[in-house]
N, C-alpha and C positions, 0 to 999 in steps of 0.2 A: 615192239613198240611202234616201229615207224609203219608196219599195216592195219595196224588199230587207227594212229592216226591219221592217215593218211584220207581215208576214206569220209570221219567227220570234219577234217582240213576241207574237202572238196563241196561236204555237205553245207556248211558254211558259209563256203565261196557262194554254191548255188544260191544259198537265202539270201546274202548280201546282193546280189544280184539281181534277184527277183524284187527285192526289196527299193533298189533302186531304178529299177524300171516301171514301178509304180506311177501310174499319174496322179501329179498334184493338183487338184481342186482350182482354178482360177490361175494355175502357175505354170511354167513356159520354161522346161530343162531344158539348157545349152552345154554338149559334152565335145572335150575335146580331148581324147584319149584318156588318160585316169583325172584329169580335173573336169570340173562340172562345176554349171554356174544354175541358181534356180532365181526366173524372174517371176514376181507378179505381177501378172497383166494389167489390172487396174490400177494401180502403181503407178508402173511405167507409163501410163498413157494422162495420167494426174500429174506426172512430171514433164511432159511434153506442153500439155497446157499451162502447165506454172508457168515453164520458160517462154513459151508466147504472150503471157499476160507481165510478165518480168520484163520482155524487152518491151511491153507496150509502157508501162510504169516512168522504164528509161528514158526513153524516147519523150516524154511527154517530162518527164524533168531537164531536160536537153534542151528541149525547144520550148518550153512555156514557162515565163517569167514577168517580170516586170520590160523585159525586151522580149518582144515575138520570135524565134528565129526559125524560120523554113527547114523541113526536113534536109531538104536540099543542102541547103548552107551549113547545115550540121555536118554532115557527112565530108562536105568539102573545107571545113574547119577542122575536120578530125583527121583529114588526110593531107591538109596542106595549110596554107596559109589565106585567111581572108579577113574581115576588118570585126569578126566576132571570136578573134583570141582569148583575150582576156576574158570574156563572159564565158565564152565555152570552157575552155581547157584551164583557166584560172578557179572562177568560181563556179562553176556547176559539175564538170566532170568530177572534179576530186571528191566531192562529198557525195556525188549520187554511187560511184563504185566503193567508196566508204560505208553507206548503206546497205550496199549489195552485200559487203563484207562480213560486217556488224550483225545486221538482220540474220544471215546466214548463220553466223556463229552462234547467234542467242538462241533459234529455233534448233539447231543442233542441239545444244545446252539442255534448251526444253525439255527435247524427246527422251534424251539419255536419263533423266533424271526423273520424269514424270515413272517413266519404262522402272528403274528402280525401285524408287517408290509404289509405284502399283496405284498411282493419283494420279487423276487428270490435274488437280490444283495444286499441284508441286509444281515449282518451279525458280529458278536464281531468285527472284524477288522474294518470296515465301520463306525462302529457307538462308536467307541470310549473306546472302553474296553480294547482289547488290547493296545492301544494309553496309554490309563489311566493308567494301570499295569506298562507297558516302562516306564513310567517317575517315577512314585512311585522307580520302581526297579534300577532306575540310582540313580536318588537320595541319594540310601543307598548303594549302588555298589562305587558311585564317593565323598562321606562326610567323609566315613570310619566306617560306621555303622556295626554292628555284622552280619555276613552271617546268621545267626540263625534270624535275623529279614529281610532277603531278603524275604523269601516267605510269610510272612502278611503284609509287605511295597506293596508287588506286587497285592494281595487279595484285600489290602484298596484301593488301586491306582486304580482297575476296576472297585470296586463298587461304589465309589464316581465319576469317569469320569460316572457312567450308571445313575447315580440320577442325575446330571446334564444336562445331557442330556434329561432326563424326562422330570422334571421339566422346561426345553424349550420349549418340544413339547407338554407338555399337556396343554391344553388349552380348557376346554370342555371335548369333546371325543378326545380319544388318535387318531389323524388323523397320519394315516399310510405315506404319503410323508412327512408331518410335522417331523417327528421322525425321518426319514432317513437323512433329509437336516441337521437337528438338529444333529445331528451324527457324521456326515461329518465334519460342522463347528467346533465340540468341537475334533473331534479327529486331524483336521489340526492346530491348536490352541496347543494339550497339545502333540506334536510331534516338533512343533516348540522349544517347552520348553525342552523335551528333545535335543535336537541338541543344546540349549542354555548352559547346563549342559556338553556335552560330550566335546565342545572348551572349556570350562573353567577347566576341570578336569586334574588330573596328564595324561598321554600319557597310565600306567600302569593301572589304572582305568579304564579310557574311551573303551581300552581296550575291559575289560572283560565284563564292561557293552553292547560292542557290540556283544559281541557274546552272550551274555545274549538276546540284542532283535532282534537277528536272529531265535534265538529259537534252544538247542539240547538238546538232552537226554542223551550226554554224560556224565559221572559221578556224574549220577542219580542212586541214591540205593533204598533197601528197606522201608526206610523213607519216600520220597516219595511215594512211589506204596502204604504204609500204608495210607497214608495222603490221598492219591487222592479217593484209595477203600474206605477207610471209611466214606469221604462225600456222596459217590454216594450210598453208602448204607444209610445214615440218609436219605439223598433225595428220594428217590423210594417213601416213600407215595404222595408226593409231584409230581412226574412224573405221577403216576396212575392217580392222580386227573387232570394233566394237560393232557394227551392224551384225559379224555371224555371232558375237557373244549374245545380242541379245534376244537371239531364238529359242534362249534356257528361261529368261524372265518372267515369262508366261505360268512353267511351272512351279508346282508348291518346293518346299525344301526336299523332302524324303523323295519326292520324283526325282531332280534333278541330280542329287545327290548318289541315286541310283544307278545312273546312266554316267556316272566320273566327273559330275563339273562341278569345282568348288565354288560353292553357291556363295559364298562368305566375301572371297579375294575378288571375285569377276566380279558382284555389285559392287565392292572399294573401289575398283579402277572404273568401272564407268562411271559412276559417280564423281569420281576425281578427273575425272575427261572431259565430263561436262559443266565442272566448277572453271578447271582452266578456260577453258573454252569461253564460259561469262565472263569470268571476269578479264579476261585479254578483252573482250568486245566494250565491255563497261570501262574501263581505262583507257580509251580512245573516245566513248563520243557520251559518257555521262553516264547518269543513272535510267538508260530507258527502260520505262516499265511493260510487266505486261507482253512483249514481244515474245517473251520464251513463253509466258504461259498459256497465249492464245493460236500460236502458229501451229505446235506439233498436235494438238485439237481438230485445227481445223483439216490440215493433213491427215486425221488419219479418219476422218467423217467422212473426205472425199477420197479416199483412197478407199475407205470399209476395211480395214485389218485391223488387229484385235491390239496394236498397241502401235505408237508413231513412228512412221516409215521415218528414216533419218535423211534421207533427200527432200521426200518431199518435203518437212518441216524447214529446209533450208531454203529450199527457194521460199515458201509461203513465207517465212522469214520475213525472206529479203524483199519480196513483195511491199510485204508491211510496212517497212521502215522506210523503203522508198514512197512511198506511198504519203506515210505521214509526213517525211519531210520535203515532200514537193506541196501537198496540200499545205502544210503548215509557212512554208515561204511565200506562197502566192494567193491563197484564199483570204487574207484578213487585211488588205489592200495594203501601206504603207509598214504594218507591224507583221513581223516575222513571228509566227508562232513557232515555239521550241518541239520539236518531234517528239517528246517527252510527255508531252499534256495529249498527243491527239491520242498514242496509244496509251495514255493513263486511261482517258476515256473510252476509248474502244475493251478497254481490259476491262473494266468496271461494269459496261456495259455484258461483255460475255461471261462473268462470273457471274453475273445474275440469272443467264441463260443457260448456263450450267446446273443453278442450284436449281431454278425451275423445271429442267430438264429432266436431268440424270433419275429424279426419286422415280415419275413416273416411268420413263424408258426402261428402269430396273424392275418395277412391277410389273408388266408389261411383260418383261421376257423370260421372268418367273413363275410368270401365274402358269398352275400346272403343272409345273419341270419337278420331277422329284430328285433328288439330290443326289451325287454318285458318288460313291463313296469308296474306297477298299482296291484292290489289285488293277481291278478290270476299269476302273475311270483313270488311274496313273497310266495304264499302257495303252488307254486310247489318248492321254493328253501326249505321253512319249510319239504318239504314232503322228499324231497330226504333227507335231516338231519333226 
């Protein structure tokens, strides 16, 4: 037995071998005795520019306000003491690293969940998470509940609206339109309930609970930016493990399922990665819209990979929200616009670009292509995985 084996033992080794010395198309293997890491080049180089145009974002939420303040005097505010304290380190640091935060975690959120779904227009907003949070956070906004329980009213509120929503669409295998329709219906459902709460509420209430699900980071401290950092740090094992899981995404069921990966469990848990993930961000700084469904888009246009790199959607994030809510504090002179309208707008504005888009871009790269079907299209989609 063991000379029979022995020899397709070896024959094995060699194909694994051979198999893994293959180059990858656009991709950059780094080995370091049996571990191997595989980068994409255009990636990585989309994320070097994110983070240059991020600290440029910062930097100009830092220094530019209703006070001017010098790069200079920034830097020597953030490392000592001088008479722009309170502006720096009071109110603009805390919410622009809150943003960073926020933004990051939504675009996360995005990728994982569009990547599931197998839709660009999937997203926390769409499918009920933010819907879910809104009404948890009127609830305890319009009863008269401790502001100290608004942000785990909000937390509970996403992640019961995303298990509802599952447990709709699961049926079998997690089917990607099932989940999105599923989505849709539970978050025009628990939006109608809020609107039921805000007519019935004091004028004073309803209020604040609106601009609670407009979304701002106004009078947002380091409480939060503590709260928001500290989840996304527990999460990181959890994100490492979901960037390799979702290199199976791509394939249909009977491929993936072929090659040993339960197609069923591994979309549950990203999908559940990326509900926590919104809604920790949406129970901190509101209902912002839009951010998840426009960042992991944009990353993965400028990236070119066939589904959203999950860094990059994080910084483009974070871009965004930094973005919106420094424009939104300082563009409208004396009135602070809420971060929540400028990317309602911007999302409004790219669903439209989507829907104009996508039909032609699809015909476009079909015209011609005849369909592959049968053994030999599964073991070339296995292969490019």
């Amino acid at each position: 037995m063991s000379r029979t084996d022995s020899p397709q033992a070896s024959r094995r080794a060699a194909d694994r071998s051979e198999l893994a010395a293959l180059p990858l198309p656009g991709r950059t293997t780094i080995r370091s005795g049996a571990l191997s890491i595989t980068i994409h080049r255009r990636s990585a180089a989309v994320c070097v520019l994110l983070l240059i145009v991020l600290f440029g974002a910062i930097t100009a939420a830092l220094c530019l306000g209703d006070t001017y303040i010098t790069f200079a005097d920034t830097l020597a505010t953030l490392t000592g003491t001088t008479g722009y304290d309170r502006t720096i380190e009071v109110l603009r640091l805390p919410r622009t690293i809150l943003a960073v935060a926020a933004g990051a975690a939504l675009g996360i959120a995005g990728a994982l969940i569009q990547s599931v779904a197998r839709n660009p227009l999937a997203s926390p907003d769409i499918i009920g998470v933010t819907a879910g949070a809104g009404l948890a956070a009127t609830f305890a906004l319009t009863t008269g509940l401790a502001y100290a329980l608004l942000a785990p009213a909000a937390l509970t509120g996403g992640l019961a609206a995303a298990a509802i929503v599952l447990l709709v669409a699961a049926r079998g295998s997690l089917s990607a339109p099932r989940f999105v329709l599923a989505g849709v219906a539970v978050a025009v459902l628990l939006k109608s309930g809020t609107q039921i709460l805000l007519l019935a509420a004091d004028a004073i209430d309803a209020q604040r609970a609106q601009i609670w699900l407009i979304g701002t980071l106004a009078g947002r401290g380091w409480t939060e930016t503590a709260y928001l950092g500290t989840f996304l740090a527990l999460a990181l094992p959890a994100l490492i493990w979901a960037q390799r899981a979702l290199d199976t995404t791509d394939l249909d069921d009977p491929t993936a399922t072929g090659i040993g990966v339960r197609v069923t469990g591994r979309r549950h848990g990203l999908a559940a990665l990326g509900v926590v993930l919104a809604s920790a961000a949406v129970s901190q700084v509101g209902a912002v819209e839009f951010v998840a469904l426009a960042a992991p888009q944009i990353a993965r246009r400028l990236a070119r990979t066939s589904r959203p790199p999950l860094l990059a959607s994080a910084l483009t994030g974070a871009v965004l929200l930094v973005l919106a809510d420094w424009l939104g504090r300082t563009a409208f002179g004396d009135y602070q616009m809420p971060a929540g309208v400028l990317t309602a707008a911007l999302g409004g504005v790219y669903l439209i670009y989507l829907l104009l888009t996508k039909g032609t871009r699809n015909e476009k790269s079909t015209a011609g292509r005849r369909p592959r079907f049968g053994l030999r299209a599964r073991a070339g989609r296995v292969r490019d995985v």
